[in-house]
Structure formats: C-alpha cells, structure tokens
C-alpha positions in Angstrom: 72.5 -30.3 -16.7 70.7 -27.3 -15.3 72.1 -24.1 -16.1 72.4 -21.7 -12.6 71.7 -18.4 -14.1 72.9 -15.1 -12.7 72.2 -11.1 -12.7 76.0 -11.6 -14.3 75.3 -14.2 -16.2 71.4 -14.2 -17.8 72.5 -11.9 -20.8 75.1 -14.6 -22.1 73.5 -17.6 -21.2 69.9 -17.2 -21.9 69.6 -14.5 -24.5 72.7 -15.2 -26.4 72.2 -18.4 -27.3 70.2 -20.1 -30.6 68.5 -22.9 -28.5 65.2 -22.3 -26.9 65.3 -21.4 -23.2 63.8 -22.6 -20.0 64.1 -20.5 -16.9 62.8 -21.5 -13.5 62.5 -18.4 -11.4 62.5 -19.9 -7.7 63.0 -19.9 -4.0 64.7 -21.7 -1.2 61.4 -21.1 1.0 58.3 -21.6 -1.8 56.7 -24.6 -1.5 55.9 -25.0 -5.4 58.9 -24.1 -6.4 60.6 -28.0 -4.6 57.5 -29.1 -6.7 58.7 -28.1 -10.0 62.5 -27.8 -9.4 62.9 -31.5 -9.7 61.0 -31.5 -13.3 63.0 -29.1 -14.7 66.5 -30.8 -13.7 64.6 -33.6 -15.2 64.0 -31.5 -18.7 67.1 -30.4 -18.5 69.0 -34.0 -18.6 65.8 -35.4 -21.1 66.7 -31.8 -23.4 70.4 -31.6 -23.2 71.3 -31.3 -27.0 68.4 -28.9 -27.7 67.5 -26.7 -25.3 69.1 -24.6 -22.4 67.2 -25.4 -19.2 67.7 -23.4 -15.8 67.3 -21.7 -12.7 67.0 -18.5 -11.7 66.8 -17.9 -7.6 64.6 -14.6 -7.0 66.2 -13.9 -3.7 69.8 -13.8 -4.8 69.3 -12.0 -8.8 66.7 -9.4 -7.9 68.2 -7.5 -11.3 67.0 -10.1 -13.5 63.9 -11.0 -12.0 62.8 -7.1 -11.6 63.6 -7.4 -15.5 60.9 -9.9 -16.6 58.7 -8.9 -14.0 58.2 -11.7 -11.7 55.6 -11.4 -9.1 54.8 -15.4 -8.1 57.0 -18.1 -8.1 57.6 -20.6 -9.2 57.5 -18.8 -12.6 58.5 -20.2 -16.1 60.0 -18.2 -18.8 60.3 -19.6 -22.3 63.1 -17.8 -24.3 63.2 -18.3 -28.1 66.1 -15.5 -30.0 66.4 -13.7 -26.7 62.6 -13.1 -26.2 60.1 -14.2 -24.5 57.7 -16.9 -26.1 56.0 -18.3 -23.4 55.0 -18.3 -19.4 53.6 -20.7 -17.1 53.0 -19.5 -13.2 52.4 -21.9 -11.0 53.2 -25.2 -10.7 52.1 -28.1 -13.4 53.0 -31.2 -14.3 56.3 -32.2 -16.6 53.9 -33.1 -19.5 52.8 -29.5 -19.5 56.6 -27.8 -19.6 57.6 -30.5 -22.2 55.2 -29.1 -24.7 55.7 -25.7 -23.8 59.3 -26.7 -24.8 58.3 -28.8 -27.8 56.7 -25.8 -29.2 59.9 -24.3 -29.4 61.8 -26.6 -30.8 
C-alpha cells in the first residue's frame, strides 16, 4: 500500500523507520508524474514486507519538499536510516526504481 506522506507526517514515517524508503514527490498537474505514480503503487504492493513506498504531493507539503530540495518533479528519494541514499529525477521505467530499491535492501 502506498504510504501518503505529510509535512506532519514525513519525520515518523519515512525517517523513523528501519526499512528503506521510496518517496515520490509529485503533482496533480505534471504530466510525468501520472507516468510514474502508477509504478510506484505498483512497488509498493510488489515491496510490501520490505520497504516503505510513498507519495509526497509538492503542492500541499511545501515544508517537506523545501527540505530535500525539490526543484523537478516527478522526483525520487531513496531513504536508507533516515538519509538519503539515492535520487532519480525524471521519469524511468519500473525496472530502473526496482534496483534503485534492490540496492537498499
């Protein structure tokens, strides 16, 4: 199940957490972003047990997004003990996130 994370919520649910991290920063109006979204809820289902897998919409958690920077979207944060691990910008294909994920396994 994809995790909706939150300005309220990112701290407890992302960085608090021994599993690796996906986070989807997106928007209602980027075109990419309906691209990807549909792979990640896909990850998310295929990586239940072993990874958190999520969503993070720029437009409503400006706090959080500010945070880690984002500048494009659809952007990709991997989180591994609270940190950052890895980024993809853009969208690619599932293979690509699955590995980025596999890595952090």
């Amino acid at each position: 199940m994809t995790v909706e994370f939150t300005d309220a919520n990112f701290e407890e649910l992302a960085l608090k957490t021994d599993k690796p991290v996906l986070v989807d920063f997106w928007a209602e109006w980027c075109g990419p972003c309906r691209t990807v979204g549909p792979l990640v809820v896909e990850l998310s289902e295929e990586y239940a047990d072993r990874a958190v897998i999520g969503k993070v919409d720029v437009d409503s958690n400006p706090e959080i997004s500010s945070k880690y920077g984002i500048r494009s979207i659809p952007t990709l944060l991997f989180f591994k003990n609270g940190e950052v691990v890895d980024k993809q910008v853009g969208a690619v294909a599932k293979n690509i996130l699955a590995e980025k994920l596999d890595a952090q396994l």
